[in-house]
FILO-723096 format. One line per field, with one value per residue: residue in three letters; z, y, x of N, C-alpha, C, CB in turn. Coordinates in steps of 0.02 Angstrom, whole numbers. Atoms other than C-alpha are relative to their C-alpha. Glycine has a CB too. Example, Ala and Ser with C-alpha at 12.3 -4.5 7.8 and 13.67 -1.06 7.14 Angstrom:
<sites>
r <- c(ALA,SER);
n.w <- c(0,-3);
n.v <- c(-59,-59);
n.u <- c(45,-42);
ca.w <- c(390,357);
ca.v <- c(-225,-53);
ca.u <- c(615,684);
c.w <- c(0,37);
c.v <- c(60,55);
c.u <- c(45,-39);
cb.w <- c(62,-71);
cb.v <- c(1,23);
cb.u <- c(-50,20);
</sites>
This chain:
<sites>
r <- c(UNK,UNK,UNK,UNK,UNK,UNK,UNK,UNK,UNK,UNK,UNK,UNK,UNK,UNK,UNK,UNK,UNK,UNK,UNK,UNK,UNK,UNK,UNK,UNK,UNK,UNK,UNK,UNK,UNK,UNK,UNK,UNK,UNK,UNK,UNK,UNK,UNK,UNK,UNK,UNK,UNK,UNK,UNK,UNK,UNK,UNK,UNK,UNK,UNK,UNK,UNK,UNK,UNK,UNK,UNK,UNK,UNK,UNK,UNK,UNK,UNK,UNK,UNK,UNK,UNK,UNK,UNK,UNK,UNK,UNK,UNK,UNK,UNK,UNK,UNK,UNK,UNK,UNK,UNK,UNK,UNK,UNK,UNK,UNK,UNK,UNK,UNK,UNK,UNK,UNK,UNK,UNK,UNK,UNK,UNK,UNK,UNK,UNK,UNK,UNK,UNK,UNK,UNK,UNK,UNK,UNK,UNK,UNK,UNK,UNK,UNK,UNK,UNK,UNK,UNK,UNK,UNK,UNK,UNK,UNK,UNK,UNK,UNK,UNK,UNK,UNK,UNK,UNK,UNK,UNK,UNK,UNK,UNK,UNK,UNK,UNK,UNK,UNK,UNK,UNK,UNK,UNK,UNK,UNK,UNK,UNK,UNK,UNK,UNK,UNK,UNK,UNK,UNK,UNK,UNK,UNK,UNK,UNK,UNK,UNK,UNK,UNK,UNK,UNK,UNK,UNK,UNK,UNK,UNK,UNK,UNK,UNK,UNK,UNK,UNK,UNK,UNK,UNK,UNK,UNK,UNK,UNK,UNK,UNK,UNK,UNK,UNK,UNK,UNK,UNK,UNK);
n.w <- c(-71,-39,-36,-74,-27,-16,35,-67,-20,-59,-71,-37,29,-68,31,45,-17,4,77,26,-80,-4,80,-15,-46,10,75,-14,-27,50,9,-45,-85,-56,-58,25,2,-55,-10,54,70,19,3,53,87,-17,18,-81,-58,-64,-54,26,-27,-76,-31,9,-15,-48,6,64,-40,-5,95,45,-20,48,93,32,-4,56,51,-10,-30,-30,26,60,-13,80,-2,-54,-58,-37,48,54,-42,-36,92,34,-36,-24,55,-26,-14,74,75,-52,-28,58,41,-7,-75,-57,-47,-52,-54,-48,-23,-35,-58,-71,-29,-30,-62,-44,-31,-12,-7,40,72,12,-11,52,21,-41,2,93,69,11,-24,35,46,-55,-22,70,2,-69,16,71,-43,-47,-19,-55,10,12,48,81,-18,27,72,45,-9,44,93,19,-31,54,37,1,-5,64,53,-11,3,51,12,57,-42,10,51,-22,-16,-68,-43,21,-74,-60,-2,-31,-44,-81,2,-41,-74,-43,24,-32,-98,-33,-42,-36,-74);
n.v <- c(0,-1,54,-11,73,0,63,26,-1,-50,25,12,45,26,37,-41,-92,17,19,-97,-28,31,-37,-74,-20,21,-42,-105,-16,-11,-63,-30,12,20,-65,-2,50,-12,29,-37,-12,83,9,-28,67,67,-23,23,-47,-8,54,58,27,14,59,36,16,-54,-50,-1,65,49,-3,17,45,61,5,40,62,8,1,25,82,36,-23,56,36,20,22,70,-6,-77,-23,-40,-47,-56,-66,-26,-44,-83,-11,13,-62,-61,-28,-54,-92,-19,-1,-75,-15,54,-12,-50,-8,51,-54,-37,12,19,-57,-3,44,-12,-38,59,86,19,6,44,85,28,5,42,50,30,8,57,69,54,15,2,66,48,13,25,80,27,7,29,-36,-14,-67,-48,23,-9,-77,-26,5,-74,-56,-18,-8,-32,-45,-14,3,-69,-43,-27,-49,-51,-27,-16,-1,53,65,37,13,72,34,-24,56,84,9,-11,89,36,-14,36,78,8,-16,37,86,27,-2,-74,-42,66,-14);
n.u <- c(14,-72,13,-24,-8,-69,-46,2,60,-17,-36,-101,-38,-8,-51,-70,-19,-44,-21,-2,-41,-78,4,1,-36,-80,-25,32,-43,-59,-2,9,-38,24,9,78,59,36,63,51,-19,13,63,39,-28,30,72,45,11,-44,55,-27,-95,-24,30,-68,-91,19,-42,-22,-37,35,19,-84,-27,40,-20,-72,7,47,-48,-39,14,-37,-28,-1,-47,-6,-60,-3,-49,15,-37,49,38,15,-32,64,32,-21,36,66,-5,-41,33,71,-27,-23,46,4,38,-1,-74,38,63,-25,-38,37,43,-46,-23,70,2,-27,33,58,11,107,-11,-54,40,51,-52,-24,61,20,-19,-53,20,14,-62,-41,17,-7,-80,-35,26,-47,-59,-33,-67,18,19,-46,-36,29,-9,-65,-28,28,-19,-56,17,76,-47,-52,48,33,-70,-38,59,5,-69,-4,51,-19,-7,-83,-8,-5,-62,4,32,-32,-69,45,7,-66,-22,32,-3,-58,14,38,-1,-61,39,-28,58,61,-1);
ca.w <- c(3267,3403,3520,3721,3775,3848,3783,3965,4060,4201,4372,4451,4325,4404,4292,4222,4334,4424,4235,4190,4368,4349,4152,4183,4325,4262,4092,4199,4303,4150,4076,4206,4346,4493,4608,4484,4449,4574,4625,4529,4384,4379,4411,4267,4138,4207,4161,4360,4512,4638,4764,4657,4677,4855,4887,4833,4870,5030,4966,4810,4898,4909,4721,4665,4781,4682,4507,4527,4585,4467,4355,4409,4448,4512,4498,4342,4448,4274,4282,4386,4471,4577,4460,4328,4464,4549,4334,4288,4439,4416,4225,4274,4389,4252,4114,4258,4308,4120,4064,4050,4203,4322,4375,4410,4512,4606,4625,4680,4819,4900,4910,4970,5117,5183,5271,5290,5406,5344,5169,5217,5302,5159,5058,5160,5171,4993,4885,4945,5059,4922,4826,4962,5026,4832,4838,5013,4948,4772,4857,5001,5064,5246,5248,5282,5127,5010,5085,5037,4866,4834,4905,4791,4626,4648,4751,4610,4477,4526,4579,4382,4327,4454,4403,4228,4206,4093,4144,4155,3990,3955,3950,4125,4184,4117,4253,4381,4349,4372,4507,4632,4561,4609,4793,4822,4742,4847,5029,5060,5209,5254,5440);
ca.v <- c(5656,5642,5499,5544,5378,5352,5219,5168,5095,5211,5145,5090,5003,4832,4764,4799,4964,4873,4846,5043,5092,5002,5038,5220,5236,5161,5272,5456,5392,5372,5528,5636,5555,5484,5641,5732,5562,5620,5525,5668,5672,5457,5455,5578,5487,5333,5416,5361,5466,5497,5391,5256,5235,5279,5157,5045,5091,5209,5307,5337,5211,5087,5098,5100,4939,4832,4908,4843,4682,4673,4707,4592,4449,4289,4284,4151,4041,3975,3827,3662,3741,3877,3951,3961,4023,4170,4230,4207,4308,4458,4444,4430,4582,4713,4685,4737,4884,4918,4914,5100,5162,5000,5073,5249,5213,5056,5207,5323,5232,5164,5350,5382,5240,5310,5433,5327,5183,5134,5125,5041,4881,4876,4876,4740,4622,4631,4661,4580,4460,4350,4365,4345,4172,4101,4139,4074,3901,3890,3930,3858,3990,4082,4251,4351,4286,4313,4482,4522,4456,4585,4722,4703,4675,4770,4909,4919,4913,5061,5167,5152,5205,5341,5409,5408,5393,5234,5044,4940,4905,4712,4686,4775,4659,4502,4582,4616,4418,4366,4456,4408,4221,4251,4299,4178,4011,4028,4047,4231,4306,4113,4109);
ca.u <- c(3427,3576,3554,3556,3582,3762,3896,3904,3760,3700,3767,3943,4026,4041,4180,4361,4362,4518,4584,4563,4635,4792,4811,4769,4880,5041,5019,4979,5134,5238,5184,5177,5302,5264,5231,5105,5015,4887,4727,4615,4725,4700,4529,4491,4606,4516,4362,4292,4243,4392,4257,4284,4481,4465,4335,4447,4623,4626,4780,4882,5009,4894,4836,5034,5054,4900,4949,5127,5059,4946,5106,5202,5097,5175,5340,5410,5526,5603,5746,5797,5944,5983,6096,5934,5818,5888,5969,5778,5724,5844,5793,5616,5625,5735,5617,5452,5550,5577,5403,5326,5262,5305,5495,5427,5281,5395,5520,5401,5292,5468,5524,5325,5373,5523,5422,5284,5278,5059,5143,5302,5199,5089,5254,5313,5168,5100,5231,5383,5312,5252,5402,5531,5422,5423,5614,5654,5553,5640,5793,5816,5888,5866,5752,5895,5978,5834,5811,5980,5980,5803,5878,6038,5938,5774,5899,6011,5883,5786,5963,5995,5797,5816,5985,5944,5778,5810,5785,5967,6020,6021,6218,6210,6085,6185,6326,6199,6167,6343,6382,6226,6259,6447,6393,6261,6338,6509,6376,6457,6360,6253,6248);
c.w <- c(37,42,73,42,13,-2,58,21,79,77,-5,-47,57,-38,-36,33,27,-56,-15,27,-15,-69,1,52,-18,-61,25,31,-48,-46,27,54,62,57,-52,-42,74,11,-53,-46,-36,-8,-75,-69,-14,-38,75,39,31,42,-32,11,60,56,17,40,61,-15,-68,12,-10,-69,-42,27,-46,-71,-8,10,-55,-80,-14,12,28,-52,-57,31,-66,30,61,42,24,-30,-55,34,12,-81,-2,37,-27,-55,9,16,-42,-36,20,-15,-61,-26,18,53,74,45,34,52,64,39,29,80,34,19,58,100,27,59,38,27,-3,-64,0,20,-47,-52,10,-20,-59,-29,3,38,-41,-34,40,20,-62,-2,42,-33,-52,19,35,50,79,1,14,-56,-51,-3,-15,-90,-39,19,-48,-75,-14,30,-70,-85,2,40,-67,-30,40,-2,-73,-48,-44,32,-21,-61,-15,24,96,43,9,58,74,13,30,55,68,-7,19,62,26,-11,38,95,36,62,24,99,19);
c.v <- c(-30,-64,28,-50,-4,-58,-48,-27,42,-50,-5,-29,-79,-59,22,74,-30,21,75,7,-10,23,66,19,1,48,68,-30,-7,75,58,0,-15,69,47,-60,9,-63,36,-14,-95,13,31,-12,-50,13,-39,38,-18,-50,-50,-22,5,-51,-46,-5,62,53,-7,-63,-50,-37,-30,-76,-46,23,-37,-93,-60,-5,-39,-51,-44,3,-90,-39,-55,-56,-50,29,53,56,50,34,61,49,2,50,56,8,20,95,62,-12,9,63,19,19,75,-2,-34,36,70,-4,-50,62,42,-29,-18,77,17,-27,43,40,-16,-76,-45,-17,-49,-89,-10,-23,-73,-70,-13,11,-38,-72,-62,-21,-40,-94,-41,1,-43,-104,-25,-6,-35,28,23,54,43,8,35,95,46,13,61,44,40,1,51,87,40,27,69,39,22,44,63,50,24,1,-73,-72,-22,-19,-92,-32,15,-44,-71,25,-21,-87,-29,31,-20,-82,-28,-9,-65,-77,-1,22,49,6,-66,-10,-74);
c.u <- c(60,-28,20,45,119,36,1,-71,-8,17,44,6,24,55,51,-7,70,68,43,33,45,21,15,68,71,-8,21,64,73,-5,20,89,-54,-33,-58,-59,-40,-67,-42,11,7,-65,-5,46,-21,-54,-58,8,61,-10,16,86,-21,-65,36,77,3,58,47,59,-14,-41,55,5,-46,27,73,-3,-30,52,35,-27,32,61,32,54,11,74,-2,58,-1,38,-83,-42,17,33,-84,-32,27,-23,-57,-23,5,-51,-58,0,18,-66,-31,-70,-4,63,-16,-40,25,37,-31,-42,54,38,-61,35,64,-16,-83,-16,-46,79,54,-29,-35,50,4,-33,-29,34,50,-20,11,56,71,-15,21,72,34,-11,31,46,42,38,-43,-53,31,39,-47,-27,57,-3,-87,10,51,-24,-64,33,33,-51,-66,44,-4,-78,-5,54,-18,-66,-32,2,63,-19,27,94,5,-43,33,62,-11,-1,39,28,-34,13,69,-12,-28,32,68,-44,17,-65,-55,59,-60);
cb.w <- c(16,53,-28,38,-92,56,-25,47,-3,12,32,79,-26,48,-34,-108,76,4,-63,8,72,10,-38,38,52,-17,-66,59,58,-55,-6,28,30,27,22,-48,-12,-11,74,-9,1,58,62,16,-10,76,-97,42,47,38,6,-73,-16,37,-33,-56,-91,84,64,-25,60,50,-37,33,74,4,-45,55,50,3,-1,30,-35,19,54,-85,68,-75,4,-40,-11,81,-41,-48,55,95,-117,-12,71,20,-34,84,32,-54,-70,90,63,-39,9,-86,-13,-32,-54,-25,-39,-33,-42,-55,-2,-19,-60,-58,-12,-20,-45,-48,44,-27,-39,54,61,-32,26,69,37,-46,-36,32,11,-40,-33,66,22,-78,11,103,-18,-62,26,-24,-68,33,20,42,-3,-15,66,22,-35,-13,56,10,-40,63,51,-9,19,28,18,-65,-13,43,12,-15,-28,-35,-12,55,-16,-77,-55,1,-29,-112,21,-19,-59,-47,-14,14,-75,-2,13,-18,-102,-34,58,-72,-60,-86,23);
cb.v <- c(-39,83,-64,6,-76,24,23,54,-76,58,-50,-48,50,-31,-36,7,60,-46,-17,62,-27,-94,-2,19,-35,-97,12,54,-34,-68,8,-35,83,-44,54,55,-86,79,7,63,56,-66,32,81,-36,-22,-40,-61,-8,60,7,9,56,91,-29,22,21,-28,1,82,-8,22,87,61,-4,1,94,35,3,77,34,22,-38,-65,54,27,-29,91,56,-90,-12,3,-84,-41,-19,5,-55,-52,-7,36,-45,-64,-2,-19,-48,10,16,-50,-65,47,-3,-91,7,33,-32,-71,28,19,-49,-73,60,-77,-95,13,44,-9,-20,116,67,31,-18,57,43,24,20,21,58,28,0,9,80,70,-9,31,55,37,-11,37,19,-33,79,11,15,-1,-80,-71,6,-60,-121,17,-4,-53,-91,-47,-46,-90,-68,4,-41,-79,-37,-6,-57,-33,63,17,-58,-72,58,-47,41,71,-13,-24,75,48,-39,-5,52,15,-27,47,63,9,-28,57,-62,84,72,-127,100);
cb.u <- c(-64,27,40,-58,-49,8,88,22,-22,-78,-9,36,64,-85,-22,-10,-61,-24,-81,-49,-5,9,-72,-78,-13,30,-68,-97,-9,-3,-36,-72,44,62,97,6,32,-27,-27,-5,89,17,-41,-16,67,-14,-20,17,-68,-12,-92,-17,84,13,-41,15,73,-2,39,28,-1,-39,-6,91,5,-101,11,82,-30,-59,31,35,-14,-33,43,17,-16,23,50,24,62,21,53,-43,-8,49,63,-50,3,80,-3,7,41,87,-1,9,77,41,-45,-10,-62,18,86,-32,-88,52,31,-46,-61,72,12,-72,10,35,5,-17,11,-109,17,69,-52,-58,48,-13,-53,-52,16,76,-69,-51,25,-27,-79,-37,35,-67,-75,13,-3,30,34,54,-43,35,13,-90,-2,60,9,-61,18,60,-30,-91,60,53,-21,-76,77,40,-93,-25,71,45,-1,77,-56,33,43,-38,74,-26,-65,36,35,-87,5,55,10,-106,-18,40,-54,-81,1,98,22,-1,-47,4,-35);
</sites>
């Protein structure tokens, strides 16, 4: 005799759908690419209704912005000087944007925003915000300064995964290192 009964219990799932979502999402956008990682084609890798993500997340945008957050959690301000801080950040950063499915889908929703100013404030406000404030405070530095220094590493850093499909290779990061720690430790560009 077969059993009807379903592995699931019947209603919403009211736990770890988040989990799936984000999981699911970053794999279909490493498979796939960013541009056919659709909403449908998440949901039904997710194994959850459409309605479900867009309860949730009101646009595929808005999905990519919590899964990378979610990816990236806080960020590991590592080290007593400012020297070890902003090497552990760009480290930090590169091996995110390295992990499968995080550099596509980062790469994808900031192409998304250029065309999109909804997507670019959400951009803005939840993803660098937080990062940008934790830098400015470790730092010390101005918000034009720390705005600089993630434009030049998170800039640079998804240039090379969208050129070659490939995250920076670590010696390449160890330049990337010495070159924003050249800039910032002789006060270039402080105003």
């Amino acid at each position: 005799m077969t059993s009807t009964t379903s592995a699931r219990p019947p209603g919403r799932p009211r736990s770890g759908v988040n989990d799936v979502v984000f999981a699911t999402t970053l794999s279909t956008v490493h498979e796939l690419g960013y541009a056919r990682a659709t909403v449908d084609r998440i949901a039904a890798a997710a194994g959850v209704a459409k309605t479900t993500i867009y309860r949730r997340w009101p646009s595929k945008g808005a999905l990519i912005v919590d899964c990378l957050l979610d990816a990236f959690g806080p960020v590991p301000l590592e080290g007593s000087s400012r020297t070890e801080l902003m090497s552990s950040a760009v480290r930090w950063i590169a091996a995110k944007i390295g992990e499968p499915g995080v550099g596509d889908a980062f790469a994808g929703v900031f192409s998304d925003a250029v065309s999109d100013p909804d997507l670019r404030e959400v951009l803005s406000r939840r993803l660098q915000d937080p990062y940008r404030i934790a830098l400015q405070e470790a730092l010390g530095e101005p918000e034009s300064r720390v705005l600089f220094f993630i434009d030049v590493v998170v800039g640079t850093l998804l240039h090379r995964m969208g050129m070659t499909g490939e995250p920076m290779v670590d010696a390449d990061v160890d330049a990337l290192v010495e070159m924003v720690l050249a800039y910032f430790s002789d006060g270039a560009g402080q105003t």
